[in-house]
C-alpha positions as CSV (number, residue, x, y, z in Angstrom):
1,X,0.0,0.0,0.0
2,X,1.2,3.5,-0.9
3,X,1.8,5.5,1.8
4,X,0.2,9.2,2.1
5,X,2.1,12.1,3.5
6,X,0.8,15.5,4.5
7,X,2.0,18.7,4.9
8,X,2.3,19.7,9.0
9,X,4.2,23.2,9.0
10,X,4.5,26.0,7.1
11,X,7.4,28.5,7.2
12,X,7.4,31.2,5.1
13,X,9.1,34.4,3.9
14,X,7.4,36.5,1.0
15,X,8.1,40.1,-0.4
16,X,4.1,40.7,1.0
17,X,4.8,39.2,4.5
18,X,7.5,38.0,6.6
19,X,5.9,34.5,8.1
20,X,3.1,32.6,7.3
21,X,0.5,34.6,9.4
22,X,1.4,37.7,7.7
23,X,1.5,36.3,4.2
24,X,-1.4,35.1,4.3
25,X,-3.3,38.2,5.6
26,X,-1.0,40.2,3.5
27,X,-2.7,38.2,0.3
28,X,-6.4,38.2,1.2
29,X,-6.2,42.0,1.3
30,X,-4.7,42.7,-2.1
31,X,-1.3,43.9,-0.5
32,X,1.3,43.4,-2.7
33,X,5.3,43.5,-1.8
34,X,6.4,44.6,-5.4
35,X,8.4,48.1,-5.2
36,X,11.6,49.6,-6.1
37,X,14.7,47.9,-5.8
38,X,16.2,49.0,-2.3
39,X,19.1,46.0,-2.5
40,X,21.7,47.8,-4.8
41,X,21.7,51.0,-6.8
42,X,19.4,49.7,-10.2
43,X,18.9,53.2,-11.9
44,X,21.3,51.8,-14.5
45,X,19.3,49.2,-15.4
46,X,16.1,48.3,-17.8
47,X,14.5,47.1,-14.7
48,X,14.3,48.7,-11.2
49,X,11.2,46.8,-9.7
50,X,11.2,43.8,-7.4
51,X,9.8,41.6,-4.6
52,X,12.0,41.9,-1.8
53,X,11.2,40.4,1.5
54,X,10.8,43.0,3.7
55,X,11.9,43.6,7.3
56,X,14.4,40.8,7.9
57,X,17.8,41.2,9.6
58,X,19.5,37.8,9.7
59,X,21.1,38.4,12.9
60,X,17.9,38.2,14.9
61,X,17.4,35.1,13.5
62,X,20.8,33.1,12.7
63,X,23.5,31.7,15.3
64,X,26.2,34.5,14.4
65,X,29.0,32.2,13.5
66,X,26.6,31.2,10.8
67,X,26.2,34.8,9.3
68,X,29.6,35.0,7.4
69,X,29.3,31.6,6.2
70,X,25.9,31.8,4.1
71,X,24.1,34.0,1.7
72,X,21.1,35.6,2.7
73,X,19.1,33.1,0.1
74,X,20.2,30.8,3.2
75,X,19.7,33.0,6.1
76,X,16.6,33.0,5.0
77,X,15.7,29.4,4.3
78,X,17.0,28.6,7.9
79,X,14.9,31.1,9.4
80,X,11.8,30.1,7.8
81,X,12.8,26.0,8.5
82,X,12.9,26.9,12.1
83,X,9.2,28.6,11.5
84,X,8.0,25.5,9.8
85,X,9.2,23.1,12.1
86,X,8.0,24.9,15.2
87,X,5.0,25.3,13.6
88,X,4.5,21.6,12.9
89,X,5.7,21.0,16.6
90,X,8.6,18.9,16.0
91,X,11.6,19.2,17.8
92,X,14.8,17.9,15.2
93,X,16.8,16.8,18.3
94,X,14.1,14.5,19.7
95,X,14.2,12.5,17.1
96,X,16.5,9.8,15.4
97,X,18.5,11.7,13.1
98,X,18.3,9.4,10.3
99,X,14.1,9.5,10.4
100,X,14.6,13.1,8.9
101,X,15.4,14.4,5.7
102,X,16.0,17.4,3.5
103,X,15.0,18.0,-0.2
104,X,14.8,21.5,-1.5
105,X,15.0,23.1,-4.6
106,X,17.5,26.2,-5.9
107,X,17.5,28.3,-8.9
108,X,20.6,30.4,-8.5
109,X,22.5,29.3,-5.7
110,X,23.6,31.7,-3.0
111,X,24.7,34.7,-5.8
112,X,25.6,37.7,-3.9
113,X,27.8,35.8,-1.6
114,X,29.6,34.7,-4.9
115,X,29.4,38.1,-6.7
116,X,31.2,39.5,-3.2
117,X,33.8,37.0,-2.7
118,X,34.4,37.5,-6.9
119,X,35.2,41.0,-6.6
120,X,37.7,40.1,-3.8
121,X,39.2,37.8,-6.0
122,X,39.6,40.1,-8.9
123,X,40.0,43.5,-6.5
124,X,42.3,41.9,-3.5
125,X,43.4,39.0,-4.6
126,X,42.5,35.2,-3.9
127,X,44.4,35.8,0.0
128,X,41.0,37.8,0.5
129,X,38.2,35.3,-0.4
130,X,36.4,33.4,2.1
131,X,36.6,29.6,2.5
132,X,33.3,29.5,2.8
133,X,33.0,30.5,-0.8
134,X,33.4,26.7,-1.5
135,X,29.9,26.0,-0.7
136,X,27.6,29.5,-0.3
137,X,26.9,29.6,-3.8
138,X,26.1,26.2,-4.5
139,X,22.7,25.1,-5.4
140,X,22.9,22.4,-2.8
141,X,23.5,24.9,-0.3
142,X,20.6,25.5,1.7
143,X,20.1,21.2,2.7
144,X,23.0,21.2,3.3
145,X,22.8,23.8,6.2
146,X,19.5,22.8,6.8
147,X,20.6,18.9,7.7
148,X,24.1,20.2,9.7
149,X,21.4,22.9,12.2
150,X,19.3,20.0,12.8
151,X,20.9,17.5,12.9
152,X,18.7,15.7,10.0
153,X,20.6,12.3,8.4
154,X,18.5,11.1,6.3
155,X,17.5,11.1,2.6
156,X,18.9,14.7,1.2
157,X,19.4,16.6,-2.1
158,X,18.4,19.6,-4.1
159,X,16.5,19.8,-7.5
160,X,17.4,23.0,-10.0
161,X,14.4,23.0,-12.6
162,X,14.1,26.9,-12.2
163,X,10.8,28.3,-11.5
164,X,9.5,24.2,-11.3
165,X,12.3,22.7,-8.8
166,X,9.7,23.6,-5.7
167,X,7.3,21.4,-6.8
168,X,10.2,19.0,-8.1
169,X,11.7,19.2,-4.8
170,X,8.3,18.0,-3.2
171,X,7.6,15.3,-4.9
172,X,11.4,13.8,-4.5
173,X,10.5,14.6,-0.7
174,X,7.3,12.5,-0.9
175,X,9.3,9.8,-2.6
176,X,11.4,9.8,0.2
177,X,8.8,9.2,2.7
178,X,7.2,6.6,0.7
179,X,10.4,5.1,0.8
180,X,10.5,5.1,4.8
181,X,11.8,8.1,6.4
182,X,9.0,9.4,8.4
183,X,10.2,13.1,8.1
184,X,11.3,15.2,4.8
185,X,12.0,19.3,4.5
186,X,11.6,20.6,1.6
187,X,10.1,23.6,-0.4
188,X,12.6,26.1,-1.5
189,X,14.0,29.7,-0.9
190,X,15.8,32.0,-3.6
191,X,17.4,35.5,-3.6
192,X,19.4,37.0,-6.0
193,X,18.5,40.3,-5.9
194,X,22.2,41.9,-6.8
195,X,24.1,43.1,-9.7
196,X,25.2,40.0,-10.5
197,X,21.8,38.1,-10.2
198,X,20.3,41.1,-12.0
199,X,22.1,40.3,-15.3
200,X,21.7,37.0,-15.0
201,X,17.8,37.6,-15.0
202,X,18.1,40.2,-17.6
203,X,19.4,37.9,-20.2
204,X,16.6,35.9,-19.6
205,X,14.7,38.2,-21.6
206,X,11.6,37.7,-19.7
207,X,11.3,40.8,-16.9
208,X,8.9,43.4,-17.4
209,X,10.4,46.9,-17.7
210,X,7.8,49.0,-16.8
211,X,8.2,51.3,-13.8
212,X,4.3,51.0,-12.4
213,X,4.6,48.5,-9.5
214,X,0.9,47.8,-10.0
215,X,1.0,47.4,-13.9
216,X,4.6,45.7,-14.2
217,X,3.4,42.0,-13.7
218,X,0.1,41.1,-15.4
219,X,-0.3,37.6,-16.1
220,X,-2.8,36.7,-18.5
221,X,-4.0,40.4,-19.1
222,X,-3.3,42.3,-22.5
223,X,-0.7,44.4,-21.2
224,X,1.4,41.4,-20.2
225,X,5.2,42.1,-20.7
226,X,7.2,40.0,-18.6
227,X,7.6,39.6,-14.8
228,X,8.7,40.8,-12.2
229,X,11.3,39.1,-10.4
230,X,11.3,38.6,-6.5
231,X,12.9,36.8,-3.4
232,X,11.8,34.5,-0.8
233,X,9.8,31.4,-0.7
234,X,8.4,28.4,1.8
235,X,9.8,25.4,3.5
236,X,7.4,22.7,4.4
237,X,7.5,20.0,6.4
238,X,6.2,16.7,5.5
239,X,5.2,13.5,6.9
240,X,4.3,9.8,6.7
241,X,0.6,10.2,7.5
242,X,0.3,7.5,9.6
243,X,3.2,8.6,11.8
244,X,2.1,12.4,11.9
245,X,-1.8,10.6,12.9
246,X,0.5,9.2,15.9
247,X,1.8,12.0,17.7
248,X,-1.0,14.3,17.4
249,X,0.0,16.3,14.7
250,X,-2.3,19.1,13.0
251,X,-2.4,18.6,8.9
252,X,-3.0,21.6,6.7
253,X,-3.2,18.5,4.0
254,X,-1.9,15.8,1.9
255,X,0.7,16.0,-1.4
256,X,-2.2,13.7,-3.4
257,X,-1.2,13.5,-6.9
258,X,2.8,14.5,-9.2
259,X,3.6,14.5,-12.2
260,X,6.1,16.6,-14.2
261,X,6.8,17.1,-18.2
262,X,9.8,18.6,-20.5
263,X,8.6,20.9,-23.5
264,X,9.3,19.5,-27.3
265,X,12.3,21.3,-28.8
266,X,11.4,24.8,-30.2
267,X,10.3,24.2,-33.9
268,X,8.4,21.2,-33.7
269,X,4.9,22.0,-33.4
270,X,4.2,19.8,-31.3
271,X,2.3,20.7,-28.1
272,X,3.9,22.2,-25.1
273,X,3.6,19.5,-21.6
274,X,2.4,21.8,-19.2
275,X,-1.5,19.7,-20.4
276,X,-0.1,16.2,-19.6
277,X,1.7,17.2,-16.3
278,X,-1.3,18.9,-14.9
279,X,-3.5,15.4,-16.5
280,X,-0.7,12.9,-15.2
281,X,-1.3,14.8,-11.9
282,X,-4.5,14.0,-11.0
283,X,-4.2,10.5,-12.1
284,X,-1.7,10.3,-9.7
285,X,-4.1,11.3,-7.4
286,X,-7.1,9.4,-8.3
287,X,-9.5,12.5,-8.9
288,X,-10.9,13.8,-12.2
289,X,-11.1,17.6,-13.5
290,X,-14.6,18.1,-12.0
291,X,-13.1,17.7,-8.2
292,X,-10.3,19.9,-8.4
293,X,-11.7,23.8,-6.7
294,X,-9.0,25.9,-8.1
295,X,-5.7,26.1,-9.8
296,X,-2.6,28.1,-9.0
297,X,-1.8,29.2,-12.4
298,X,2.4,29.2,-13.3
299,X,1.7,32.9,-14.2
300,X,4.2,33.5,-16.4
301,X,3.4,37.2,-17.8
302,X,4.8,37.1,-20.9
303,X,2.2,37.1,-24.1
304,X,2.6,33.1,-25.5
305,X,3.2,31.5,-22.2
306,X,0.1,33.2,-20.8
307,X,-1.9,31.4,-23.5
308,X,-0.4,28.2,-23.4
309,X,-0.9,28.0,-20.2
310,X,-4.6,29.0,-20.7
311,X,-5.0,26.6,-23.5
312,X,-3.7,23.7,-21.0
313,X,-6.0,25.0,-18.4
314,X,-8.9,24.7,-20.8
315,X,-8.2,21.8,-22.0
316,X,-8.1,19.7,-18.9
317,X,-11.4,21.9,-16.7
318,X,-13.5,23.6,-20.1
319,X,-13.3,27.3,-20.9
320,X,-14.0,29.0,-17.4
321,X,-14.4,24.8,-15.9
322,X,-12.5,25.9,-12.8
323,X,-11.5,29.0,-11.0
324,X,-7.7,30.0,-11.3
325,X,-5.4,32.4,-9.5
326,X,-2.1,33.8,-9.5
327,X,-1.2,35.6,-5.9
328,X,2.3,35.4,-7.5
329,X,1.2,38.9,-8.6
330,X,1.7,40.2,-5.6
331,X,5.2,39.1,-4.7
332,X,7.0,39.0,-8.3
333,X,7.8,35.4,-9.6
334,X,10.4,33.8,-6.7
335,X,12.2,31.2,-8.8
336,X,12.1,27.7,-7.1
337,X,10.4,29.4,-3.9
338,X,7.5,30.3,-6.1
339,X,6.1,27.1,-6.1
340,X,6.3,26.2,-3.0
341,X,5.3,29.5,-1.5
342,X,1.9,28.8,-3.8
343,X,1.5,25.2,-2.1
344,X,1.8,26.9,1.2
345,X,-1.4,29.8,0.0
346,X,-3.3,26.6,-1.4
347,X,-3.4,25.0,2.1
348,X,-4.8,28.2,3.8
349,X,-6.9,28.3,0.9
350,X,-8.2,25.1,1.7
351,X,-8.2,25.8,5.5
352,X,-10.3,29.3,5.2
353,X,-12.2,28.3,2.2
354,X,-10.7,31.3,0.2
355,X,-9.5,31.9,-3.0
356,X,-6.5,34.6,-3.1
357,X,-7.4,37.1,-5.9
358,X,-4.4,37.7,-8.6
359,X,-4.4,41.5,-8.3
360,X,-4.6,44.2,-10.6
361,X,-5.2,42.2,-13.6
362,X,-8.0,42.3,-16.1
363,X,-8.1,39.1,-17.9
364,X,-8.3,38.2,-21.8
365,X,-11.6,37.3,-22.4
366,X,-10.2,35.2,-25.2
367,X,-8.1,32.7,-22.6
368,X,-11.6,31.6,-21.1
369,X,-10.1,31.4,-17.6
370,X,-12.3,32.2,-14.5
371,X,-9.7,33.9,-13.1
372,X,-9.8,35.2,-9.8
373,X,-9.0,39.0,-9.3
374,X,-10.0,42.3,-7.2
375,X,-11.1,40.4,-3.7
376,X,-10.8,36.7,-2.2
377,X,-13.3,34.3,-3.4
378,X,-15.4,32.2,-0.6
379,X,-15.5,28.4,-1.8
380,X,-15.0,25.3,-0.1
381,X,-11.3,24.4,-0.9
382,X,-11.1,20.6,-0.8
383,X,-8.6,20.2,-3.8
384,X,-6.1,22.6,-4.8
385,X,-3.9,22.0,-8.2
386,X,-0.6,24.2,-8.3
387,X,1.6,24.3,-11.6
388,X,5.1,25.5,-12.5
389,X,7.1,25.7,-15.3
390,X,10.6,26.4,-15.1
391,X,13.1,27.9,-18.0
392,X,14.4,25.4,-20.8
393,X,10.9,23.4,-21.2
394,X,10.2,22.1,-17.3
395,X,6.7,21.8,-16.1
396,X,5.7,20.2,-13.2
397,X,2.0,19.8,-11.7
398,X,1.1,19.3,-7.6
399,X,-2.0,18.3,-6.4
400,X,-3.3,19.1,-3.0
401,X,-6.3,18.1,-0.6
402,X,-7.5,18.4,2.4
């Protein structure tokens, strides 16, 4: 028999609220965390908007030997791992450290530690470049500092599948469990907002320029130009149901159904995957398009994403079959914390039995979506399905229920 797992805590760190409590009140009112950079001097630039997280100062968070060590992208993933676990009521060195795990996902690695121990390099000389260089920047970065704080020595890894490793990262994590270690981390937390991340996003070629912090990021609207990029994410923590059922634990829900694609090559004409992941999804988990309440759309902003993405939508609910947001408008798109950040808003939505409206966007009629926008939408939330697609063809599909 397969086993289930479910999601127990919730950490979180978001340009619209610091902490899952905030977040989420942040995102039923509207209140979006998009605003000039503040992080380094962008007025030279095409782009000067953001999500940054607001209000955090690692050292009121992080042991200080740890602070020179790590980039912020990882002072902020162990902050919000503490958050999750406390919040899920576990305490790492109660149990055996090989019944706990850490899977998360990366996009960038930790870049402004590597852009400032680069500049040493070429400015001082390599006598002037931190050891701990070696392993800031690296993808694997944040389970790795994750497993050494608490003392987790199980299963762990990291998944880069840009803007899709979060869900990526969740699934391996379920694997995991399935496997037979009770307890798994994972999610994922991203921040590159410096000159060095900056150009690495610009050649992307997918930011929007504009200048309007309410007008910059409009998925699925005519204006759509691009996104806006942001920093932050959520660590969850997640469980063998049966042992969570043991000790008591409260479950926002369970990771149901997976399933995860790769676009043809460019040229082909053949159809894009994001259709078959979201399909292979909820055959995973046993339900059919009529049970699902809402999807977290990938959100991508720019003009033949937006209706790909709407054509897959159709195709699997009907034109208008299902309602679908994208909160992401609120925060900027966070890399491989985006998805994870929307699996944590699902859960709430699925807890309150609200629907988080995508903000300031006024949707093509000619996508048929039921989107969601101007205020939060009262349903019951039983079944929540959350897609991603990261850059280079990955889409990957999570289904969630209470």
């Amino acid at each position: 028999m397969t086993r289930s797992v479910v999601v127990t805590g919730l950490g979180v760190a978001s340009p619209n609220g610091l902490g899952a409590k905030d977040f989420w009140a942040a995102t039923l009112a509207g209140r979006s965390g998009i605003g000039s950079v503040t992080r380094f001097d962008a007025s030279s630039y095409p782009v000067g908007l953001a999500g940054e997280v607001p209000g955090f100062t690692a050292r009121e968070h992080v042991p200080s030997r740890l602070i020179p060590q790590t980039d912020r992208m990882t002072q902020l993933a162990l902050t919000v791992t503490d958050w999750a676990l406390a919040d899920a009521g576990v305490k790492p060195d109660e149990l055996p450290a090989f019944e706990m795990g850490v899977v998360t996902a990366s996009s960038s690695g930790g870049f402004e530690f590597g852009q400032d121990e680069l500049r040493k390099l070429w400015s001082q000389g390599s006598q002037y470049v931190s050891a701990y260089q070696s392993f800031a920047w690296f993808y694997a970065v944040n389970s790795g500092q994750i497993s050494i704080r608490n003392g987790m020595k199980g299963p762990s890894g990291v998944v880069v599948s840009d803007q899709a490793g979060g869900l990526d990262a969740v699934a391996h994590a379920r694997r995991q469990i399935r496997k037979g270690t009770p307890l798994i981390v994972s999610g994922g937390v991203d921040a590159s907002i410096c000159p060095w991340g900056w150009v690495a996003q610009l050649a992307g070629g997918r930011l929007s320029t504009s200048d309007d912090p309410e007008r910059a990021y409009l998925p699925f609207d005519a204006e759509a130009q691009g996104h806006v990029p942001g920093e932050g994410g959520a660590i969850l923590i997640l469980e063998d149901a049966e042992a969570a059922l043991r000790r008591g634990a409260r479950v926002y829900g369970e990771i149901a159904g997976y399933a995860s694609t790769f676009d043809p090559a460019p040229g082909s004409d053949r159809e894009p995957g994001l259709r078959r992941a979201a399909e292979l999804a909820l055959a995973d988990a046993g339900v059919e398009p009529a049970d699902v309440d809402v999807v977290f759309a990938d959100a991508a902003a720019v003009p033949e994403l937006d209706r790909s993405e709407a054509e897959a939508i159709t195709a699997v609910f009907g034109a208008r079959g299902v309602p679908v947001t994208a909160p992401k408008t609120m925060t900027g798109r966070l890399y491989s914390g985006a998805a994870p950040l929307d699996l944590a808003t699902a859960l709430f939505s699925i807890k309150d039995g609200l629907i988080p409206p995508t903000t300031h966007v006024v949707p093509r009629p000619d996508y048929e979506l039921d989107l969601v926008t101007g205020t939060p939408r009262p349903v019951p939330v039983r079944t929540a399905l959350v897609l991603a697609r990261g850059y280079g063809g990955f889409n990957s599909a999570v289904l969630v229920r209470a």
